[in-house]
TORZA-369045 format. One record per residue (C-alpha): residue number from 1; x, y, z; residue in one letter. Coordinates in steps of 0.05 Angstrom, whole numbers, always signed. Example, Ala and Ser with C-alpha at 12.3 -4.5 7.8 and 13.67 -1.06 7.14 Angstrom:
2
+------+--------+--------+--------+------+
| resi |      X |      Y |      Z | resn |
+------+--------+--------+--------+------+
|    1 |   +246 |    -90 |   +156 |    A |
|    2 |   +273 |    -21 |   +143 |    S |
+------+--------+--------+--------+------+
//
This chain:
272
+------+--------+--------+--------+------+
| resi |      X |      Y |      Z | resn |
+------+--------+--------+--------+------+
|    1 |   +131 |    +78 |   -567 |    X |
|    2 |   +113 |    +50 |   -496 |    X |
|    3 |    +89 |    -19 |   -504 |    X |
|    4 |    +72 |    -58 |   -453 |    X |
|    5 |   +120 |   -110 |   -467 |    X |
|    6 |   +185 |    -56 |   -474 |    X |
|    7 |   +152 |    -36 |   -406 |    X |
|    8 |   +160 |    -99 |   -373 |    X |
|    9 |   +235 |   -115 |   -411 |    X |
|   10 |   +253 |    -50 |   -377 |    X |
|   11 |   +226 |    -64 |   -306 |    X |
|   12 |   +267 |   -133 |   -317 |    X |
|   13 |   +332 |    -99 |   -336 |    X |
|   14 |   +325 |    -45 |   -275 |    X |
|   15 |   +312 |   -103 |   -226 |    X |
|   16 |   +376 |   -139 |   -255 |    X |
|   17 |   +424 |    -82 |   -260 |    X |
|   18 |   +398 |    -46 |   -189 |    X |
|   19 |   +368 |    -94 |   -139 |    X |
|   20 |   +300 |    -53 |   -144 |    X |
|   21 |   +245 |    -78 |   -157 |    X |
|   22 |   +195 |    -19 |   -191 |    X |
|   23 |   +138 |    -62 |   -195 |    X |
|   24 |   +127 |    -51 |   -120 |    X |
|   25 |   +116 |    +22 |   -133 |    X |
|   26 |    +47 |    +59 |   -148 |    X |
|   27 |    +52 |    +42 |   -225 |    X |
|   28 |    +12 |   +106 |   -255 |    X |
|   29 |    +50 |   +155 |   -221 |    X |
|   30 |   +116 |   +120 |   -241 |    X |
|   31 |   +106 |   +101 |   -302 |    X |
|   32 |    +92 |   +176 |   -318 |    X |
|   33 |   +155 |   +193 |   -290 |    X |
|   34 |   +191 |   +135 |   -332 |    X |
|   35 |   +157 |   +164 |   -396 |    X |
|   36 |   +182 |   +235 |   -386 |    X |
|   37 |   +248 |   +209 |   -372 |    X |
|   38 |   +254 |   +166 |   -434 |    X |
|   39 |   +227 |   +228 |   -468 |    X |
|   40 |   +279 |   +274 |   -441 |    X |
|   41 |   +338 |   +222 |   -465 |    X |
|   42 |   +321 |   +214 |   -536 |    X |
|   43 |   +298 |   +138 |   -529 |    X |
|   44 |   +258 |   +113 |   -572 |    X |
|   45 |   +225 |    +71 |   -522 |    X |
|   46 |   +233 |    +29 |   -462 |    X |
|   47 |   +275 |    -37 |   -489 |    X |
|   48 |   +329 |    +21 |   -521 |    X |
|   49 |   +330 |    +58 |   -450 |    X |
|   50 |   +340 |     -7 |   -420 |    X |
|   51 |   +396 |    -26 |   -466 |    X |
|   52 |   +418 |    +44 |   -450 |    X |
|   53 |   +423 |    +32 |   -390 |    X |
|   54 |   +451 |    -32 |   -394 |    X |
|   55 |   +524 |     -5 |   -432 |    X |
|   56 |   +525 |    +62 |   -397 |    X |
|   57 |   +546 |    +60 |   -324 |    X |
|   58 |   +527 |   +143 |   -329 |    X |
|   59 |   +455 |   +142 |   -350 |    X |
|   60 |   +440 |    +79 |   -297 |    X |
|   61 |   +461 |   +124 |   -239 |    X |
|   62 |   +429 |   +190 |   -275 |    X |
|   63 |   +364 |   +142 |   -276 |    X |
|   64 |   +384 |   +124 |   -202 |    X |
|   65 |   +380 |   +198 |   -182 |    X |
|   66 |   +323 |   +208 |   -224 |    X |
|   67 |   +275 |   +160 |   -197 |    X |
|   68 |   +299 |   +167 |   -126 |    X |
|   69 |   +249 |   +221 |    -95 |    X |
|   70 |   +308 |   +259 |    -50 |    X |
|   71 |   +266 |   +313 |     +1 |    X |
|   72 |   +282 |   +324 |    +63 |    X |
|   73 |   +304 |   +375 |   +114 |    X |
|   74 |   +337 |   +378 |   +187 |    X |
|   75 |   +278 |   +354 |   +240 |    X |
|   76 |   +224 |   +357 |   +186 |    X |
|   77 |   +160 |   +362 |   +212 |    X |
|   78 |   +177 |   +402 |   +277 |    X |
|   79 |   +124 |   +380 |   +321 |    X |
|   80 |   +140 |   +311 |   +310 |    X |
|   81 |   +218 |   +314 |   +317 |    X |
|   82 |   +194 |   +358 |   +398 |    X |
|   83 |   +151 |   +290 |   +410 |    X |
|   84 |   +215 |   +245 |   +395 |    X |
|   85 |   +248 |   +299 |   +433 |    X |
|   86 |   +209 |   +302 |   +494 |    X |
|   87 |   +179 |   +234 |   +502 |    X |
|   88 |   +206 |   +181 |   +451 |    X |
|   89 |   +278 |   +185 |   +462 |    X |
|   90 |   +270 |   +193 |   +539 |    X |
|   91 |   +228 |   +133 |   +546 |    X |
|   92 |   +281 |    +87 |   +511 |    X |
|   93 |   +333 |   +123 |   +540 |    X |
|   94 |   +303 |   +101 |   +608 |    X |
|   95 |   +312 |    +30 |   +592 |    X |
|   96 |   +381 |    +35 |   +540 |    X |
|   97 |   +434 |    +84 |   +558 |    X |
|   98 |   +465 |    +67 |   +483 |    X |
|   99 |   +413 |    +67 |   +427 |    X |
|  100 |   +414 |    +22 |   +357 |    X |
|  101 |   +379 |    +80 |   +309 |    X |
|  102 |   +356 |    +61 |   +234 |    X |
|  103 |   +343 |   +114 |   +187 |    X |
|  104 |   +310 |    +82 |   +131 |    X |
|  105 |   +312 |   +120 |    +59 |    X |
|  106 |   +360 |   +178 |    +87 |    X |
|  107 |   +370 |   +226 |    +32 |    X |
|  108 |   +413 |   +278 |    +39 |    X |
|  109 |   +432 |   +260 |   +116 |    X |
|  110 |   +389 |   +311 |   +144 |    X |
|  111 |   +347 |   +258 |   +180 |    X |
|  112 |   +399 |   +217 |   +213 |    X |
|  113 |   +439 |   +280 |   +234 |    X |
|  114 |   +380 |   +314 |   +272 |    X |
|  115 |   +371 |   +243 |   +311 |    X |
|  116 |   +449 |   +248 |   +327 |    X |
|  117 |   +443 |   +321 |   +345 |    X |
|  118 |   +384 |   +296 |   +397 |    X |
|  119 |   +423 |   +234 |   +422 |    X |
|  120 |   +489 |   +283 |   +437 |    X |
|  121 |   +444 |   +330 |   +482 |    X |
|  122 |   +396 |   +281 |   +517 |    X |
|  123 |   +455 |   +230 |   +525 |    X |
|  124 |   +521 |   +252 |   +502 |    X |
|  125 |   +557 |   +200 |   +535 |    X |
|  126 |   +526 |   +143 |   +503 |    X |
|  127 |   +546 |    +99 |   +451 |    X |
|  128 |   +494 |   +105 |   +407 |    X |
|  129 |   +502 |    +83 |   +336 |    X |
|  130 |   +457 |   +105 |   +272 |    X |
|  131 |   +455 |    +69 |   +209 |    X |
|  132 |   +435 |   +115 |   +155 |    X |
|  133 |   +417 |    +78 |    +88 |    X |
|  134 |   +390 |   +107 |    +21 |    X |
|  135 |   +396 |    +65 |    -50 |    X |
|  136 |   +419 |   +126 |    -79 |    X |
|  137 |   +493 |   +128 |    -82 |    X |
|  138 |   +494 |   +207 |   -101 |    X |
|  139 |   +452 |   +232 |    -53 |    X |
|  140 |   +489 |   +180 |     +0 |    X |
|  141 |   +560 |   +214 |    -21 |    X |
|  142 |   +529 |   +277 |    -13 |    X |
|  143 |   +504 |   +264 |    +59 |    X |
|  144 |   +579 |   +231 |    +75 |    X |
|  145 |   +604 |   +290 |    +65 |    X |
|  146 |   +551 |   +326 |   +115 |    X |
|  147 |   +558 |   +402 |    +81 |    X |
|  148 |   +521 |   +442 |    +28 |    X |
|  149 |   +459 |   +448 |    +64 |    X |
|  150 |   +426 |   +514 |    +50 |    X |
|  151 |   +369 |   +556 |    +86 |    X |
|  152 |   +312 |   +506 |    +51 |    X |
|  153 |   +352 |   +447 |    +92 |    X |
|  154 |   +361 |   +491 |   +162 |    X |
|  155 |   +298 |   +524 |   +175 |    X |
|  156 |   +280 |   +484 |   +225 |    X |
|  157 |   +340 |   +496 |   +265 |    X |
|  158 |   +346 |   +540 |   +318 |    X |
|  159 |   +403 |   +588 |   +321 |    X |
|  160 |   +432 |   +564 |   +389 |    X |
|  161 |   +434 |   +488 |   +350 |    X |
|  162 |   +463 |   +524 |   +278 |    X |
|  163 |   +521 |   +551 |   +317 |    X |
|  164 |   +535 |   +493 |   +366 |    X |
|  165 |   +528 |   +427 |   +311 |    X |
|  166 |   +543 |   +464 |   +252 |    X |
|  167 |   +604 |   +498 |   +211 |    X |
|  168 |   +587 |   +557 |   +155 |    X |
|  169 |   +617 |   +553 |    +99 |    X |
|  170 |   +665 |   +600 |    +71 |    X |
|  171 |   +615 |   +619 |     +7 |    X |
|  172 |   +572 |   +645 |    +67 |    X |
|  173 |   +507 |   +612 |    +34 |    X |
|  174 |   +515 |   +535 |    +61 |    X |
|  175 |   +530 |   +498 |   +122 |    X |
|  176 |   +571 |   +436 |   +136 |    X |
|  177 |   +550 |   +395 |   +204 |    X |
|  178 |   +614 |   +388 |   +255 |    X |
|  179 |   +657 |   +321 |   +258 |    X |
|  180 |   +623 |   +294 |   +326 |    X |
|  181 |   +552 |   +298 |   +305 |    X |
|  182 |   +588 |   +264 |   +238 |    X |
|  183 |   +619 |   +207 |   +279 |    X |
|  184 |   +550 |   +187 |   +300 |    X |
|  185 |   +531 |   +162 |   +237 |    X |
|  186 |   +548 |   +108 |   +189 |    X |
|  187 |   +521 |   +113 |   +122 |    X |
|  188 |   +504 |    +49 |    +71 |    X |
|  189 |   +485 |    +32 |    +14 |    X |
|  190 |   +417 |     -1 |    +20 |    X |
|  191 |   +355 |    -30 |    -17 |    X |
|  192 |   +296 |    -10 |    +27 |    X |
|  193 |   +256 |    -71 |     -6 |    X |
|  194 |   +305 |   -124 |    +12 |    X |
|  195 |   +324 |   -158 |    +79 |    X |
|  196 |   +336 |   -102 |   +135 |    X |
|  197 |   +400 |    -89 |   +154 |    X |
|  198 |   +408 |   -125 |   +214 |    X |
|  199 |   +362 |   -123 |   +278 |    X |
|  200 |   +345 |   -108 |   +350 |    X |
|  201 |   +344 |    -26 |   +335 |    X |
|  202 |   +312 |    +17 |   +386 |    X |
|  203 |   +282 |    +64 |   +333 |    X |
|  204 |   +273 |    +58 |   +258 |    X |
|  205 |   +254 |   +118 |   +221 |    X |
|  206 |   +224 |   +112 |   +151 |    X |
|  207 |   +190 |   +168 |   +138 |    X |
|  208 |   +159 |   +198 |    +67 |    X |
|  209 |   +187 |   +138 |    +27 |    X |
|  210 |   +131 |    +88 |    +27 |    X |
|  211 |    +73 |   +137 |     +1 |    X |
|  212 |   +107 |   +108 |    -70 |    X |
|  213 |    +94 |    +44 |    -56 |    X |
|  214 |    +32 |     -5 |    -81 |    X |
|  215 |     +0 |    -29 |     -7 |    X |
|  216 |    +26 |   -100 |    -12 |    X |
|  217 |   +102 |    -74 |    -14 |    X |
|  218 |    +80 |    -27 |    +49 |    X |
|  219 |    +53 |    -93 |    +81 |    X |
|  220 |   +115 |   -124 |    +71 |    X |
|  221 |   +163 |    -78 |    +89 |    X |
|  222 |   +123 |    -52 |   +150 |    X |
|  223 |   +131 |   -126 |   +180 |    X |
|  224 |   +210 |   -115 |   +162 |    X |
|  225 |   +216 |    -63 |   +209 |    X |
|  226 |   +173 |    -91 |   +257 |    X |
|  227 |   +221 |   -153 |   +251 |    X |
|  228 |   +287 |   -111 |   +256 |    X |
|  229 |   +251 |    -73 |   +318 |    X |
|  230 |   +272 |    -96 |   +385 |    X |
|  231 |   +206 |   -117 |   +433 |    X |
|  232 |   +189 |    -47 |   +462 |    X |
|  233 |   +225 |     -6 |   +403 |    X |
|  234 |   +194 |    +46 |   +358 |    X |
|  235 |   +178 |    +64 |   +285 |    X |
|  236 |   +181 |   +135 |   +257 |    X |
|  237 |   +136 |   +151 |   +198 |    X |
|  238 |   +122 |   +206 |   +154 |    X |
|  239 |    +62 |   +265 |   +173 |    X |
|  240 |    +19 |   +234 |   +137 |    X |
|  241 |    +30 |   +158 |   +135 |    X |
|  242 |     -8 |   +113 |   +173 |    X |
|  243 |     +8 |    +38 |   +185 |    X |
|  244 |    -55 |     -5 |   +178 |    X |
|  245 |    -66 |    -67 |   +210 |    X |
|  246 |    -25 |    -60 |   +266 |    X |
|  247 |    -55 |   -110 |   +299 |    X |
|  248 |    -28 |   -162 |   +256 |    X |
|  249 |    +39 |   -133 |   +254 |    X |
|  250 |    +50 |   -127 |   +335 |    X |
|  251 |    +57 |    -46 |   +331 |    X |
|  252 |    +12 |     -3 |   +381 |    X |
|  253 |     -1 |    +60 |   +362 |    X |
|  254 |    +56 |   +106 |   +409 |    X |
|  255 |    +36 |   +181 |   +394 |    X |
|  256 |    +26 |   +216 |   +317 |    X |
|  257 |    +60 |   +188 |   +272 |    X |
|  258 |    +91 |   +137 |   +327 |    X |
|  259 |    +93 |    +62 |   +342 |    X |
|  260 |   +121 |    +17 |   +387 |    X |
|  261 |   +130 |    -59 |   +387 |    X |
|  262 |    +91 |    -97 |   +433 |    X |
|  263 |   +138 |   -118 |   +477 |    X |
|  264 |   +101 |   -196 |   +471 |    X |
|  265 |   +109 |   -190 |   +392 |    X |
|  266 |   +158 |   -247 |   +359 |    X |
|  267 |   +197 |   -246 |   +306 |    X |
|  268 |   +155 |   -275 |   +236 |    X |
|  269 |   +185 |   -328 |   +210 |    X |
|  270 |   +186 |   -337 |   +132 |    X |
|  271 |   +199 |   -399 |    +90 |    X |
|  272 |   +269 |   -391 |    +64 |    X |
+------+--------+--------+--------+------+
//
């Protein structure tokens, strides 16, 4: 039922009909995912998913939402989001009255809208812009909209912040966040293994994504960010992700889960 050669037809079709490239993900734990799922949909095996998927726009985006891990919550990890807080944002702020903000594999918006919440108290008059990208078109209509987040998504949030940045709803049970924290943020489709979005951000912020990647697609898409940094910018990772080789890249460690770009670090060029 899963042969290795309806495997690889079906990482083929998914690169061709997606962009994504699955190959660059920790194969045991995804292929045990893509088992279960084939499982679940009656498929006989992988080259019939595929096909599937190839003549039914439906199940591609139910696989989209399926393999797409979507967890995240308003300044997850706490005593990270008081370091960006209290020294991070500051220190570029010093330098950049109007900061260029990536957040990398956004989810549900949660991420993006606690930077913007930050920005509007430590600078509210800036211009600061955030790109929020996620290659999950659900979950990015979902965080478009900025409402349904429930208690799981708030916790973190203090009261005073609840009542100033956000709007309940009138079930009672959800919350929606308020137009100018919304106007902060510009959402896009995006495939966090291809060319960046641009360049010459003051902080990136990719954070519990690449855990589910093999170490060669971390190597190459840590050196993406470090490219799309500006000299003196920073890169926001997950608890418990740790860039290695830094030294190679041009980042220096900046504080927990924290690094900056040597400000004498160039741009890599790559053959074409």
């Amino acid at each position: 039922m899963f042969d290795e050669v309806g495997y690889t037809y079906f990482l083929r079709t998914v690169r061709r009909l997606t962009g994504v490239d699955l190959t660059c993900y920790r194969q045991g734990q995804l292929r045990r995912r893509l088992e279960a799922l084939v499982q679940r949909v009656g498929a006989p095996g992988f080259v019939e998913y595929a096909r599937l998927l190839e003549r039914d726009p439906k199940r591609l985006q139910e696989f989209r939402d399926y393999f797409t891990i979507n967890v995240s919550e308003f300044f997850r990890d706490a005593d990270r989001f008081r370091y960006l807080e209290q020294q991070v944002l500051p220190g570029l702020l010093a330098t950049r009255p109007h900061l260029r903000v990536w957040s990398a594999g956004c989810s549900n918006g949660a991420e993006p809208y606690s930077v913007a919440i930050l920005l509007r108290e430590l600078a509210p008059r800036g211009a600061h812009r955030i790109l929020a990208t996620d290659v999950d078109r659900t979950v990015l209509d979902r965080a478009r909209r900025g409402d349904g987040y429930g208690p799981a998504d708030l916790r973190q949030v203090t009261p005073e912040r609840l009542a100033r940045y956000f709007t309940p709803a009138a079930d009672g049970q959800s919350y929606a966040v308020r137009p100018e924290v919304k106007a902060l943020v510009n959402f896009r489709e995006h495939n966090l293994l291809g060319a960046a979005p641009g360049d010459g951000y003051d902080l990136i912020l990719c954070r519990n994504v690449v855990i589910y990647f093999t170490d060669d697609a971390k190597t190459v898409l840590y050196q993406r960010f470090v490219d799309a940094l500006r000299p003196g910018g920073v890169l926001f990772v997950g608890g418990t992700e740790i860039v290695r080789g830094t030294e190679q890249t041009g980042l220096v460690a900046a504080g927990a889960s924290f690094y900056r770009k040597d400000a004498t670090a160039r741009r890599v060029q790559r053959p074409a």
